[in-house]
N, C-alpha and C positions, 0 to 999 in steps of 0.2 A: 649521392642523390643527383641525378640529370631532370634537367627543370627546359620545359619547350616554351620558349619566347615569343610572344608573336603581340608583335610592336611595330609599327610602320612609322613612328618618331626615333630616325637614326640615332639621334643623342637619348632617350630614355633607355631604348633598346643597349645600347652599351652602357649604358650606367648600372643597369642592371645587370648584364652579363660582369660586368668588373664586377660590382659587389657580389656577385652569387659567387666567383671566383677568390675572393677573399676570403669569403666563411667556405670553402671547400667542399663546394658543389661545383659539377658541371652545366653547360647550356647550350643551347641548338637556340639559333636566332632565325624566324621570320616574320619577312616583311610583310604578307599580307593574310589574309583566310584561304587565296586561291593557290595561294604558293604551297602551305599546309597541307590542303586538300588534294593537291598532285602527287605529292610526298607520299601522301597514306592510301593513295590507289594504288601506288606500285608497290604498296607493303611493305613500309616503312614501319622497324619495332619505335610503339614509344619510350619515352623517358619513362621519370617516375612523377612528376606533377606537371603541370601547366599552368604559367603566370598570362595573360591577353589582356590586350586592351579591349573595352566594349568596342569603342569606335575603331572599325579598320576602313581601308578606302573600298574594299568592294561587298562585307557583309557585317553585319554586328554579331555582337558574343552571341545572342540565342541561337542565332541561326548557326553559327561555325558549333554550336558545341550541340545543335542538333544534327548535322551532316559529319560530323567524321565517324567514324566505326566503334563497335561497340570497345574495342580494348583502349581505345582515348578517350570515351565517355566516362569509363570505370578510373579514370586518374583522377585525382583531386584537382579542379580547376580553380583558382584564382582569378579573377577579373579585377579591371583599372580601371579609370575613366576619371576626367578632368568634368566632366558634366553629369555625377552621380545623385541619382535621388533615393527614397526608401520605395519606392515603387519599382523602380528598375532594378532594385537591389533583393527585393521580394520574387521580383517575375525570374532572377537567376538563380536563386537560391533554391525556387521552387522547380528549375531544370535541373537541378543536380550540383549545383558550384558549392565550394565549400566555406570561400567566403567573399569579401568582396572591398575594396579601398579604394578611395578619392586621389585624385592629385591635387596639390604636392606629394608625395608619398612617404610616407612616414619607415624609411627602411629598417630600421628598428625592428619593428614592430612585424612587418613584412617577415623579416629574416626568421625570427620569432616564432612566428607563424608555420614557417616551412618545414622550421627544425618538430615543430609539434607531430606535424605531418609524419614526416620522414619514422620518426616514432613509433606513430600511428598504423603507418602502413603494413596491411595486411595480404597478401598471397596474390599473384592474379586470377585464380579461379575465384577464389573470395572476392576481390573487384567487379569482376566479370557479372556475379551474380549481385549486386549492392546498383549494379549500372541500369544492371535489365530492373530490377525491383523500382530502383528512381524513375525510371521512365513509362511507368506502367500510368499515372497517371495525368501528365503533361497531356494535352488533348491535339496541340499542332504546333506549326509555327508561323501563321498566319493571325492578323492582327485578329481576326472575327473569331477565331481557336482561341486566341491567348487573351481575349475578350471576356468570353468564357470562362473560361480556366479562374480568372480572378477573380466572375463573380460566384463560383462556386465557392471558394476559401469564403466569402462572407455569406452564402447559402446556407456554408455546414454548422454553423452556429445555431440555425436556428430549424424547425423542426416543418415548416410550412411547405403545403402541398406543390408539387412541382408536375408542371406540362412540359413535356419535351415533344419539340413536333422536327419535323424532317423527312426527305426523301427515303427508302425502303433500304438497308446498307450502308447509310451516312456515316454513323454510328451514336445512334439514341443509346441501347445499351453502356456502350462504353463511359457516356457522359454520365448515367444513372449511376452504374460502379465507382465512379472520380466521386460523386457527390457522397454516394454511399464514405467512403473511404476519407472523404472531409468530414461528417458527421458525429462519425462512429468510431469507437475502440475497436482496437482488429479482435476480430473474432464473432462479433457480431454478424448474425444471420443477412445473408441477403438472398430472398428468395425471387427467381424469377420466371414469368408466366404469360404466354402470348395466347389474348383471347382466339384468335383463332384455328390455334393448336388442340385445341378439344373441343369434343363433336359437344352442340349445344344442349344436350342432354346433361352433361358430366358438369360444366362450367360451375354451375352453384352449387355442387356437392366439393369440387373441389377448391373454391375458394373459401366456403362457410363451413366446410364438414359436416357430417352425420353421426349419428346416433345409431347403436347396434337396432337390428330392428326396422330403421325408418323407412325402406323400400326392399324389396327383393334382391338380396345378393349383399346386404350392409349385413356381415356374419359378427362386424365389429367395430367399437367406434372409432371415429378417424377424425382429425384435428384438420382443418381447412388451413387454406397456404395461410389467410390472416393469422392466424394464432401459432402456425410453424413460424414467421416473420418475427412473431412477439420481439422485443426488444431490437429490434435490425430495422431491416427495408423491405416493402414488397413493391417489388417493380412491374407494373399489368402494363404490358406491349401492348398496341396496336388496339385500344379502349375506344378505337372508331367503330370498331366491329362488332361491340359485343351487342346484343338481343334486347330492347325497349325492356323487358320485363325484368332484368337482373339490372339495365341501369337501376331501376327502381332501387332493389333493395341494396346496390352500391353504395347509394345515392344517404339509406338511412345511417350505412356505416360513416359514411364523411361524416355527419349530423350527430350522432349517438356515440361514436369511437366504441361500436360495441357488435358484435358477433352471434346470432342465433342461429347452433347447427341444426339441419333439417332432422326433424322429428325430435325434437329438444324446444320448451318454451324460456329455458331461462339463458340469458344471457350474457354473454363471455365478454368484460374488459378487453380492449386493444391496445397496445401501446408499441406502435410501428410508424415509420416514415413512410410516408406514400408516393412512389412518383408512377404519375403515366404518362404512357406515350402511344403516338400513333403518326403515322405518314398521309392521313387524312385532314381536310380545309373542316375541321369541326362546325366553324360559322357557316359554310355551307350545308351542312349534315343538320347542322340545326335547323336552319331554313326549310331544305328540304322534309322535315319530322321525321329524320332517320336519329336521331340523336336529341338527350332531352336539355333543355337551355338552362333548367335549374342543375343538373347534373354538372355540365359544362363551366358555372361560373365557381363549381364549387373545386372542381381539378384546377381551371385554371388563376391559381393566387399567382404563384411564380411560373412565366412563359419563359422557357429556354428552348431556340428554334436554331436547331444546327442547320449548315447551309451546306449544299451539294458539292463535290468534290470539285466539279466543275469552276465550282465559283472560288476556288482557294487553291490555284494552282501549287503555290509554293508549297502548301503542305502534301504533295503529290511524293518529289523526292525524299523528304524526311519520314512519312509511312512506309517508301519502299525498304528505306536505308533500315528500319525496325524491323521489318518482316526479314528482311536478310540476316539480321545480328539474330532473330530467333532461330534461322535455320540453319544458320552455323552452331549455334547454342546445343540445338536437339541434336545436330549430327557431328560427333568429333571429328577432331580432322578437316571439316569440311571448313572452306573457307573461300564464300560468295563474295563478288563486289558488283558496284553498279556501273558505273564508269560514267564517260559524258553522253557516250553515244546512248546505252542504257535510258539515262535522263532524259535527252532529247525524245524517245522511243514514247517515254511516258507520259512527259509533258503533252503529246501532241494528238493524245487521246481526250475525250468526252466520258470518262467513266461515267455510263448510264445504271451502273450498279454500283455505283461510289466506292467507299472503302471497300466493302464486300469481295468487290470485282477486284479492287486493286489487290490486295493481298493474294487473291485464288493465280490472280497473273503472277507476280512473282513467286509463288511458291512452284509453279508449272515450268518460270523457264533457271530457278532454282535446280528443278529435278534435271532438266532437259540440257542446259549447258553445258559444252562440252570441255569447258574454258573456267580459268576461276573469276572472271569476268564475266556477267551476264549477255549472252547474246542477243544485240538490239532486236536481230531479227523476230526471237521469243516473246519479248514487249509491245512490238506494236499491233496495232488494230487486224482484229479477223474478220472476216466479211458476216457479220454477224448484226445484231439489230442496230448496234453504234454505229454501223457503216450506211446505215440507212439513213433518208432526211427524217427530219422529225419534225418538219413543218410541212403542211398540205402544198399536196402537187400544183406547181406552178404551169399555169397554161403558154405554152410559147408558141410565138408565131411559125407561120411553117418555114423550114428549110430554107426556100428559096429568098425567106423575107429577112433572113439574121446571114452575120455573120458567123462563122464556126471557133467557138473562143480555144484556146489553147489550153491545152489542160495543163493542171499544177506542175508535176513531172517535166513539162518542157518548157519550165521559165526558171533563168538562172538565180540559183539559190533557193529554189523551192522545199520548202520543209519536210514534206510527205506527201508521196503520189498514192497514198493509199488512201487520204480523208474525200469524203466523199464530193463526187464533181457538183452537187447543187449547193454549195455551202452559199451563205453572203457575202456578196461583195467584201461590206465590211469585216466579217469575220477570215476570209482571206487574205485580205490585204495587213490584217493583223499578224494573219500568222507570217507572211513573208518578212515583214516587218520586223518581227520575234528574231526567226531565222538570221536576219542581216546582221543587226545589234549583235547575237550570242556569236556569231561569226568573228566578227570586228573585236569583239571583247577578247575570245582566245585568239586571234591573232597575236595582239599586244599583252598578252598574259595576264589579261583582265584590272591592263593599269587603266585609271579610269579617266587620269589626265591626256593619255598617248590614246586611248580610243574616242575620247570626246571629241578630240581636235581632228583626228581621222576623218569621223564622221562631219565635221564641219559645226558641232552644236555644243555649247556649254555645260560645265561637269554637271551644273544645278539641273537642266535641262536633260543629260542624259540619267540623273538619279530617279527624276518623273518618268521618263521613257519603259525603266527597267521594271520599277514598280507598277507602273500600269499594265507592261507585259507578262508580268510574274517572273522576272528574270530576278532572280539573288546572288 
């Protein structure tokens, strides 16, 4: 059995290489996440487990066992840490680790542990598929994702009504599935339904059902999505849209937990989870009486508001690095990566269609690369609505009363001469700022000691920098 180390305490790091070498195993030792992470771009096989400490100097375990590639996710990882809690011990566990120990370390017990493993282990197509399965539910790895994520596991205990609100592509669904999947025993229905996917004639026959008979063309009876839902979930999309008249009889369902198909007086027991969602300011929709207020306080018991891509940069390359491991998945043989440049490409976009958009990009320069490295050029920005301002046009004085500024392209170290020339001030000088730091960092191989001093500014001070700029 070959065990990947990655330890940045030279004396733990070989304490454990000797011991793995005593019980006759092998090991690969590194020092940091970035060092790892270079390793497995150039397509490096792995072992067969992986022992990490949570703390490394430039990423922690969630994030290094979210960015390496799917055939390292599918190994049994182990985590360490000298500053372990059952929270932090839960939030890996629920990434896919198999288990997790404190320091001191109890080698024993460790050793133990591996031989179990080793046992255990099963095929790597069987890996492969246990990896993609693990990660179907993890939601990002962004504090306000993994925020989420945890208050779902205490959500699925209990059966009360959920609002999920967010931009059009966020991913509402996704989160409604996670919750589903905390709830429920597999196998339980989840049915799901975007009000504004059927024309408003259809909407109340096909959530309540009919009765053979009750209108022109009902040749037979049909069971509305509530009662297909029974024992599961029904998830009603975009419940900003739906028509005053059906909030109504919505509205008796919350109230009554109970079902009258059209042209039928008796009615039907419900026993389903409800979540809805919409990309609409409801308290606005109220206000305006497009939306009804006693409707509204009844969806919203539990608010879960996912936030735009925009706003969680980090979780930008960990959706890519999924959508790649699925397209190697579907296509044999095939076998995509991202790279830094890749990264950078992505980073330095505004997905105005959030995930949605992100996955459709990768999957296009998936198809289109000519390289088993995705071609930066494929990731970045089209001159398309993202390219545009998105703030109202600013009046400038004429010509002759300004200076002519230099565009992004002609100042040394510029990130991207493709984002659009009206951005702000300060969101420019962000991004240059980005650019320098991520520069400085792969210089020094993203030591954080030999970059801090570079820069002239303290490791505590550059750990703020990185974080604010979404640098992991």
């Amino acid at each position: 059995m070959k065990i990947e180390l990655i330890e940045d305490d030279p004396l733990m790091g070989e304490a454990l290489a000797e011991r793995l070498e005593i019980e006759g195993m092998k090991s690969r030792l590194w020092r940091s996440a970035g060092e790892l992470l270079s390793a497995t771009q150039q397509g490096l096989v792995p072992g067969d487990g992986v022992i990490s400490d949570v703390r490394l100097p430039d990423l922690d375990g969630p994030a290094l066992l979210a960015r390496v590639p799917a055939e390292w996710r599918a190994l049994p990882w182990i985590f360490i840490t000298g500053y372990g809690t059952s929270a932090q011990r839960d939030a890996l566990l629920a990434l896919g680790a198999v288990d997790f120990f404190t320091k001191p370390l109890d080698m024993d017990r460790l050793m133990q542990r591996l031989r179990s493993l080793q046992q255990k282990r099963s095929s790597p197509a069987e890996a492969s598929a246990r990896a993609v399965d693990t990660f179907e539910c993890p939601l990002g790895v962004s504090s306000e994702m993994r925020k989420l994520h945890r208050l779902l596991t205490r959500l699925g205990r209990h059966w009360s009504t959920v609002l999920i609100t967010g931009e059009s592509g966020a991913g509402k669904e996704v989160l409604a599935r996670c919750l589903h999947r905390e709830s429920l025993p597999e196998g339980a229905p989840f049915v799901a339904v975007n009000a504004t996917s059927l024309p408003e004639s259809l909407i109340e026959a096909e959530l309540f059902g009919y009765e053979k008979g009750a209108f022109s063309g009902a040749l037979r009876s049909h069971r509305g999505l509530f009662e297909q839902a029974g024992g599961g979930t029904l998830f009603l999309d975009e419940i900003g849209d739906m028509p005053l008249p059906l909030q109504a009889r919505l509205l008796r369902v919350l109230e009554d937990r109970t079902v009258t198909r059209i042209g039928s007086e008796k009615p039907v027991q419900i026993d389903v989870r409800l979540i809805f969602a919409t990309h609409r300011n409801l308290n606005e929709e109220v206000r305006a009486g497009r939306f009804r207020e006693d409707l509204y306080y009844r969806i919203n018991v539990v608010h879960l508001p996912v936030p735009p891509l925009r706003e969680r940069p980090e979780d930008v390359p960990w959706l890519a690095q999924r959508f790649i491991d699925g397209w190697n998945a579907a296509n044999p043989g095939a076998r995509r990566r991202l790279g830094l440049d890749g990264e950078r490409a992505l980073l330095a976009r505004r997905w105005p269609g959030n995930v949605r958009e992100l996955r459709n990009c990768v999957e296009r320069a998936c198809l289109l690369s000519e390289t088993e490295t995705l071609d930066p050029q494929l990731l970045r920005p089209e001159m398309s609505a993202e390219s545009k301002p998105s703030e109202p046009e600013r009046v400038l004085p004429p010509a002759s009363n300004r200076e002519t500024p230099l565009a992004p392209a002609q100042l040394q170290g510029a990130s991207s001469a493709t984002e659009p020339s009206t951005v702000s001030l300060e969101s420019y000088l962000r991004q240059q700022e980005r650019a320098f730091v991520l520069q400085t960092l792969e210089r020094y191989g993203w030591q954080m000691g030999q970059t801090a001093a570079a820069l002239g500014i303290s490791r505590k001070n550059l750990w703020e920098r990185m974080k604010r700029l979404g640098i992991q």
